[in-house]
C-alpha positions, 0 to 999 in steps of 0.5 A, a space after each residue: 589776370 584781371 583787368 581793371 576798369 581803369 586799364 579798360 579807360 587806358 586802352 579805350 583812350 590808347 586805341 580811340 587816338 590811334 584809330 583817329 590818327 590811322 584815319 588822319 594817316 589813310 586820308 593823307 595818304 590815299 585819299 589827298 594823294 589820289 585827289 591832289 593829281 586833279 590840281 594842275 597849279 604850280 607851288 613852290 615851282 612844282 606841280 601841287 599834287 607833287 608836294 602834296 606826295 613827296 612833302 605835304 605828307 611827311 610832315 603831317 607824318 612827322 606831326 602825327 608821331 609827335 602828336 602821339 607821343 605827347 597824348 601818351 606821355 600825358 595819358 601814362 602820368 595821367 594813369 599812373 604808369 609813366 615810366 620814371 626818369 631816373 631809369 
């Protein structure tokens, strides 16, 4: 099976946001947790690097999944292959 240039442009789109939103997750995980242990202040009544670690991070995961979810639903009606509703 041949591929379209237009399922090329789909999937150069698909794999351009998860590689942006991979580096996004690997920055908070890795990179500001690894940092975040330097900052000796308290926040909410916690030191800051606790937070960054055990709340700070699920939420930008939590904003990552959504954020994927409406950039693919737009890219699928942008392409022509949304699924339909009444499935």
């Amino acid at each position: 099976m041949q591929a379209t240039e237009r399922h090329r442009q789909y999937w150069q789109k698909n794999l351009r946001i998860t590689g942006i939103l991979l580096a996004i997750w690997f920055f908070v995980t890795f990179v500001l947790g690894y940092f975040a242990r330097d900052l000796n202040f308290n926040f909410f009544g916690w030191p800051f690097s606790f937070w960054v670690a055990g709340q700070g991070a699920l939420i930008v995961y939590v904003v990552i999944i959504g954020f994927y979810a409406y950039y693919m639903n737009r890219l699928d009606r942008q392409f022509g292959v949304a699924e339909s509703e009444g499935e």
